[in-house]
Every structure is written in C-alpha cells, then in structure tokens.
DSSP file (Angstrom, degrees, kcal/mol; ACC not computed):
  #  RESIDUE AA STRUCTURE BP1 BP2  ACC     N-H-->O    O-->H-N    N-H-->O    O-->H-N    TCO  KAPPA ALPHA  PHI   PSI    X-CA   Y-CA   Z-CA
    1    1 A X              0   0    0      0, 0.0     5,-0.1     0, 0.0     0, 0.0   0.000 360.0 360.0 360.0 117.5   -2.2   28.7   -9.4
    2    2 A X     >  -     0   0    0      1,-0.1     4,-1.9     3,-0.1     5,-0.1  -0.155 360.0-101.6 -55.4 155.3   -1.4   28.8  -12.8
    3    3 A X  T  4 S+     0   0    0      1,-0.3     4,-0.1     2,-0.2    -1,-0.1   0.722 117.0  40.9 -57.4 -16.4   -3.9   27.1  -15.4
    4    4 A X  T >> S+     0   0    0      2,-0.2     4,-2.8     1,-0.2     3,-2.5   0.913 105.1  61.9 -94.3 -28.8   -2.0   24.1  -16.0
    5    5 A X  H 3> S+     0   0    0      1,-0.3     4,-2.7     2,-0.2    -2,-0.2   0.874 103.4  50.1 -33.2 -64.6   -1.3   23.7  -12.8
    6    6 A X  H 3< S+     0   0    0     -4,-1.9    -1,-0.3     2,-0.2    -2,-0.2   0.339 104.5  62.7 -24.7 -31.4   -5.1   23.5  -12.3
    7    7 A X  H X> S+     0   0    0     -3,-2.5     4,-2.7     2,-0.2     3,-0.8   0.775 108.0  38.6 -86.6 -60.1   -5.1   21.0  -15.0
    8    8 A X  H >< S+     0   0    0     -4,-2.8     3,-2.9     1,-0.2     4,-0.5   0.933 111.4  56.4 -56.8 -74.4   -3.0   18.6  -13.1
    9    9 A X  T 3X S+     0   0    0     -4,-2.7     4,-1.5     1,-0.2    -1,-0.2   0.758 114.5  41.4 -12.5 -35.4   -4.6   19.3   -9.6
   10   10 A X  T <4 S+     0   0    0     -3,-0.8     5,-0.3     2,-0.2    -1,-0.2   0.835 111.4  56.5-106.0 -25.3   -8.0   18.3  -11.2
   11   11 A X  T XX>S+     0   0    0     -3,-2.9     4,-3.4    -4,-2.7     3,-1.4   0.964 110.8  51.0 -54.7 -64.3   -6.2   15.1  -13.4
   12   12 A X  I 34>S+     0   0    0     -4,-0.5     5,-2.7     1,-0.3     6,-0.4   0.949 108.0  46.1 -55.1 -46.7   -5.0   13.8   -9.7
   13   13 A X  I 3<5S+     0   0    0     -4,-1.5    -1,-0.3    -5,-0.3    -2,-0.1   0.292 121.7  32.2 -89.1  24.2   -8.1   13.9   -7.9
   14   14 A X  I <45S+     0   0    0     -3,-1.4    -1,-0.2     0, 0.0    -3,-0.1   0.293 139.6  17.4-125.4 -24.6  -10.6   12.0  -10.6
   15   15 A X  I  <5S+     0   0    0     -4,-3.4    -3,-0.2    -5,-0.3     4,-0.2   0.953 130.1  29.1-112.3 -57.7   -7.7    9.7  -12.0
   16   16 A X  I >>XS+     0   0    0     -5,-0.5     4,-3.1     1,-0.2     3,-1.9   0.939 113.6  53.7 -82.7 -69.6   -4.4    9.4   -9.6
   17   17 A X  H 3><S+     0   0    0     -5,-2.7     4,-1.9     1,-0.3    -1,-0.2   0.862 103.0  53.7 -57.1 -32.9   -5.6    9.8   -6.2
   18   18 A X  H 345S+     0   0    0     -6,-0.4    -1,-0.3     1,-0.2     4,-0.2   0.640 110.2  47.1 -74.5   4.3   -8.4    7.2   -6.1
   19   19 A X  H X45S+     0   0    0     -3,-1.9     3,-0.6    -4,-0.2    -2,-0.2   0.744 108.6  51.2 -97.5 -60.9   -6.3    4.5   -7.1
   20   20 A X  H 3<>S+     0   0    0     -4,-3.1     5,-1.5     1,-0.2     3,-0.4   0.669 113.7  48.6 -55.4 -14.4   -3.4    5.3   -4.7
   21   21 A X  T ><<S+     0   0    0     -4,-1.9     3,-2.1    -5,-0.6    -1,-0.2   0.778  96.8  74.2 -80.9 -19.1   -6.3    5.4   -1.7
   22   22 A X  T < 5S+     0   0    0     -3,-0.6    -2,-0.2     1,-0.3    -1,-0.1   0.541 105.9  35.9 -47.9 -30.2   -7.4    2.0   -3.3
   23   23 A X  T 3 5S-     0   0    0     -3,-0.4    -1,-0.3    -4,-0.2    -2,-0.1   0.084 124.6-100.7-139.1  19.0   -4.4    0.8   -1.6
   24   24 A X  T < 5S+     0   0    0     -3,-2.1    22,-1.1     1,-0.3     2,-0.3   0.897  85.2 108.9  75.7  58.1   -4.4    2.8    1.3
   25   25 A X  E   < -A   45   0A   0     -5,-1.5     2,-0.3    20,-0.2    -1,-0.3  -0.885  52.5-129.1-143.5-178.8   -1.9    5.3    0.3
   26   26 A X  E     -A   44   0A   0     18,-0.8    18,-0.8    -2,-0.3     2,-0.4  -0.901   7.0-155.0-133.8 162.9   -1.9    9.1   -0.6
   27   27 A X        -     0   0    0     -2,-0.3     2,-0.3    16,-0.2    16,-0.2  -0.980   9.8-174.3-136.2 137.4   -0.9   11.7   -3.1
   28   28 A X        -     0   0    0     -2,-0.4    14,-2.0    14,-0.3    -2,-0.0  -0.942  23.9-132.5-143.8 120.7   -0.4   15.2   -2.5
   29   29 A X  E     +B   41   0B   0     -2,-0.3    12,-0.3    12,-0.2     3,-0.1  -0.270  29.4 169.1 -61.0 139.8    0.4   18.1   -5.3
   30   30 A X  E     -     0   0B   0     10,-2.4     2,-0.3     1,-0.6    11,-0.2   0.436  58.6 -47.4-127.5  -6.0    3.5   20.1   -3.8
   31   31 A X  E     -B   40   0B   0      9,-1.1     9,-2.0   -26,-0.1    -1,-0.6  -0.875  40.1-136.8 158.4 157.3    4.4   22.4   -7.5
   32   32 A X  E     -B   39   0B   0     -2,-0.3     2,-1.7     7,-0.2     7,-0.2  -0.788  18.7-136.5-155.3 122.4    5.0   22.2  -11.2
   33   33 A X  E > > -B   38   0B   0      5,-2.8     5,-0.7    -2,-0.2     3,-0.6  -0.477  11.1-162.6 -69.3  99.9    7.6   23.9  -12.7
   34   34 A X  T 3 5S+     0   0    0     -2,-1.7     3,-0.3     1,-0.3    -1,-0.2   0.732  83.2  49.7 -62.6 -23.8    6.4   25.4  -15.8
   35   35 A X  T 3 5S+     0   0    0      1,-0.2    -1,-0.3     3,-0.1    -2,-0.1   0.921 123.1  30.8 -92.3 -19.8    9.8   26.1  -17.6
   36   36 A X  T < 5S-     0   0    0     -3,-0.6     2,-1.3     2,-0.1    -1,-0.2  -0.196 102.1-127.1-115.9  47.8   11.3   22.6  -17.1
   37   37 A X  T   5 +     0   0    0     -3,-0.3    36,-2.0     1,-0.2    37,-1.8   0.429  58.2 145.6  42.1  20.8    7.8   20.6  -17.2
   38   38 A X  E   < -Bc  33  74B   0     -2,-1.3    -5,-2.8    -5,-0.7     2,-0.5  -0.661  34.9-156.7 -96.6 143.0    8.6   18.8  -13.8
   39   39 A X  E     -Bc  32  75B   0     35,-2.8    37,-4.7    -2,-0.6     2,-0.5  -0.899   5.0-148.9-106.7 127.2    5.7   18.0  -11.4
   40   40 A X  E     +Bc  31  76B   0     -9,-2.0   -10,-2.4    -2,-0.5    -9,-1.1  -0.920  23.6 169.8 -99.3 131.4    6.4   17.5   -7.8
   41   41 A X  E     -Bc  29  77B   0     35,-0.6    37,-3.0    -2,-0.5     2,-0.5  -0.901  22.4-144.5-132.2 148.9    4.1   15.2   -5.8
   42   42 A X        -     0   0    0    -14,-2.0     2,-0.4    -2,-0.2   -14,-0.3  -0.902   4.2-153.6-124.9 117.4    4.2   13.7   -2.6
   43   43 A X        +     0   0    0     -2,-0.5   -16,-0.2   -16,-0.2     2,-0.1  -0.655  22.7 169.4 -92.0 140.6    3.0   10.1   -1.6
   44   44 A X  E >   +A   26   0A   0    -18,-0.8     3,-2.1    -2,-0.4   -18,-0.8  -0.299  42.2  44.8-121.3-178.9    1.9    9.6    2.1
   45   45 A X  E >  S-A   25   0A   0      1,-0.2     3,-2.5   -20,-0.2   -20,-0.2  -0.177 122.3 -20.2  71.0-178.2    0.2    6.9    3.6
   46   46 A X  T 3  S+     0   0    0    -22,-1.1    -1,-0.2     1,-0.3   -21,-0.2   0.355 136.2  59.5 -34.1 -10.2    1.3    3.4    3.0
   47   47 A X  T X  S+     0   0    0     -3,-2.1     3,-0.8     3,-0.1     2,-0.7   0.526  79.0 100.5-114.3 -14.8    3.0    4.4   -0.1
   48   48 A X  T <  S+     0   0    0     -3,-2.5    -4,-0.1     1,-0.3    -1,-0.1  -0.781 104.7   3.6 -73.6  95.8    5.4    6.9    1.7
   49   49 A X  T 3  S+     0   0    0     -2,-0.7    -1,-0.3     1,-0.2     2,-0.1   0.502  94.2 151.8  99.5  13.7    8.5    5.0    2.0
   50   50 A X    <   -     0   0    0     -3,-0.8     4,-0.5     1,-0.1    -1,-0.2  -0.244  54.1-124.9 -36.2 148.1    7.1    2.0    0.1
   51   51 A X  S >  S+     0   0    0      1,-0.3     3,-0.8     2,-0.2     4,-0.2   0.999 114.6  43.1 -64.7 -59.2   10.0   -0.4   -2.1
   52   52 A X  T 3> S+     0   0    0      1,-0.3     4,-1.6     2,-0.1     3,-0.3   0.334  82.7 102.1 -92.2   3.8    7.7    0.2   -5.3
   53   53 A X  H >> S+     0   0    0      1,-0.2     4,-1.0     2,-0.2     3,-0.7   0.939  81.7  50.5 -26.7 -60.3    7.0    4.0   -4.8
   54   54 A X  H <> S+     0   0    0     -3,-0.8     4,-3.9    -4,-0.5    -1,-0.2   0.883 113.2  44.5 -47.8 -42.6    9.5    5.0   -7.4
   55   55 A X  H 3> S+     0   0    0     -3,-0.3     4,-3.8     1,-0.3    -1,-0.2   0.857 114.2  53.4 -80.8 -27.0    8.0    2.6   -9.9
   56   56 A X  H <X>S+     0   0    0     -4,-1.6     5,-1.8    -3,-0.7     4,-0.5   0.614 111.0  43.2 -44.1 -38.3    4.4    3.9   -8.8
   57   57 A X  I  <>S+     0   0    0     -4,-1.0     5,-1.5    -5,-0.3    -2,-0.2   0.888 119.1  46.1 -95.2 -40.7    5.1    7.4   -9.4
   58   58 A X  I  X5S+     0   0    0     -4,-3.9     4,-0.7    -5,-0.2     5,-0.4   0.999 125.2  23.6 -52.0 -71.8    7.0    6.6  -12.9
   59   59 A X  I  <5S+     0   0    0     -4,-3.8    -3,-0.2    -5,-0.2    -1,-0.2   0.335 134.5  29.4 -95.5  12.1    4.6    4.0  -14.6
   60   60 A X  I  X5S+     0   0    0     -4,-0.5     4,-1.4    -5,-0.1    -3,-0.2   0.555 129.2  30.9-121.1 -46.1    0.9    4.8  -13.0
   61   61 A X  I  4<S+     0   0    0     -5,-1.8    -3,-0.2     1,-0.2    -4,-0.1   0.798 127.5  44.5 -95.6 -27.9    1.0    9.0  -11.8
   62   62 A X  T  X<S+     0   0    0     -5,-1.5     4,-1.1    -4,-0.7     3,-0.4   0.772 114.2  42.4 -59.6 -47.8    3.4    9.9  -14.9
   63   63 A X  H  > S+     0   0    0     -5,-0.4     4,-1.3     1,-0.2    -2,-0.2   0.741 123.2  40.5-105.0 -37.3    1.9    7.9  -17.9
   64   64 A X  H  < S+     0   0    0     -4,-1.4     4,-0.2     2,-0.1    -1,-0.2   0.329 119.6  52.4 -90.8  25.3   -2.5    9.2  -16.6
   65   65 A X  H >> S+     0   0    0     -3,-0.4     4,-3.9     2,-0.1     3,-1.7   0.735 112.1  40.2 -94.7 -65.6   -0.8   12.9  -15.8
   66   66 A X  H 3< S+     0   0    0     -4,-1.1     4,-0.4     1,-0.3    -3,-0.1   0.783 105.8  64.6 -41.0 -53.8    0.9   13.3  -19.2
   67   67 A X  T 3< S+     0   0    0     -4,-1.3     3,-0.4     1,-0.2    -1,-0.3   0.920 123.1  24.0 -31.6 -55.9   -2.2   11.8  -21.3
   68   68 A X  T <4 S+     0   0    0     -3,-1.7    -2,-0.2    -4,-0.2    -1,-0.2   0.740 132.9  36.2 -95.9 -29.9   -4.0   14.7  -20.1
   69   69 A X    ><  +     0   0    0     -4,-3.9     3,-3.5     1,-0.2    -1,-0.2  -0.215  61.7 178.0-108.6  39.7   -1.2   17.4  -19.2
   70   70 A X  T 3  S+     0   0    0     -4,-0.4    -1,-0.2    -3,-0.4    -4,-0.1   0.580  72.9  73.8 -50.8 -26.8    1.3   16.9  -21.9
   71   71 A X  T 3  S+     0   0    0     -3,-0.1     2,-0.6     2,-0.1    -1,-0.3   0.712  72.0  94.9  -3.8 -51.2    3.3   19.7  -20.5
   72   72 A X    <   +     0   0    0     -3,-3.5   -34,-0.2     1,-0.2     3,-0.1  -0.709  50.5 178.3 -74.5 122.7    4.4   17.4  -17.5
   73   73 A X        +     0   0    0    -36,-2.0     2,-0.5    -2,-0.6   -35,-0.2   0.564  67.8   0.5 -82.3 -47.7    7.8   16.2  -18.9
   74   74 A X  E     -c   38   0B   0    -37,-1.8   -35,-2.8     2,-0.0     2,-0.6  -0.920  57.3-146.1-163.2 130.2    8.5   14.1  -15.6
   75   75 A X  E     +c   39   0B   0     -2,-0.5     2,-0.2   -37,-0.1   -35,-0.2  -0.750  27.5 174.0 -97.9 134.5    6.9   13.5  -12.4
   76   76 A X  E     -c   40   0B   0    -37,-4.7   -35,-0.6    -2,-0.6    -2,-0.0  -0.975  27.6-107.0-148.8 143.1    9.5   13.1   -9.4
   77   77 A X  E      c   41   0B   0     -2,-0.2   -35,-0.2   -37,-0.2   -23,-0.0  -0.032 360.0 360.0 -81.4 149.5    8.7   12.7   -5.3
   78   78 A X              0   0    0    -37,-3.0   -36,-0.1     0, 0.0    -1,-0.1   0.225 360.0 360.0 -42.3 360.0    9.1   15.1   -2.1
C-alpha cells in the first residue's frame, strides 16, 4: 500500500468511518488511483443503497478526505 494510500486509510478510520457507524452504516477503502487522484470507497450497512448516499459520499467523505489528503481529486462508490 502506497503511502498515501495509508494516509487515507488512517483519515477514514479516526474521521469518516465513525460518523457513518453513528448512523448505522459502513465504509470500506476498496483503491486509490494515484495518477488520476480518484478514491474508491464502498458504503455498506444502512447506507448501502441509501437515496442520500451519493450526497454522503460527495459533501461528508470527499470534503474530511481532501482536508487531509489533498491528492484525492474525487471520491466515487463501488
């Protein structure tokens, strides 16, 4: 696993993931492509196949990834 990679991983599980369990859902790193800055995530739980996923994954797991990872261009689902 590359270092940024590592970066994110460690960004979801102190900031993302307790806040999507908060609400009985999950989040699960699946890749990030390092030459086009996209991160793949998958949400589980109560949030897999939720109406407001999309908007979840845009304006809550996109906007705390990027603060920390500016590298992630764009976060987009499994």
């Amino acid at each position: 696993m590359s270092d940024v990679s590592e970066k994110i991983v460690k960004v979801i599980d102190a900031d993302v993931r307790p806040v999507i369990e908060s609400h009985g859902g999950g989040i699960e790193f699946l890749g990030f492509d390092e030459t086009n800055g996209i991160l793949k995530v998958e949400l589980t739980g109560v949030c897999n196949g939720c109406p407001g996923a999309a908007a979840t994954v845009r304006n809550m797991v996109e906007g705390v990834i990027q603060k920390s990872v500016p590298e992630v261009r764009e976060v987009v689902r499994a």
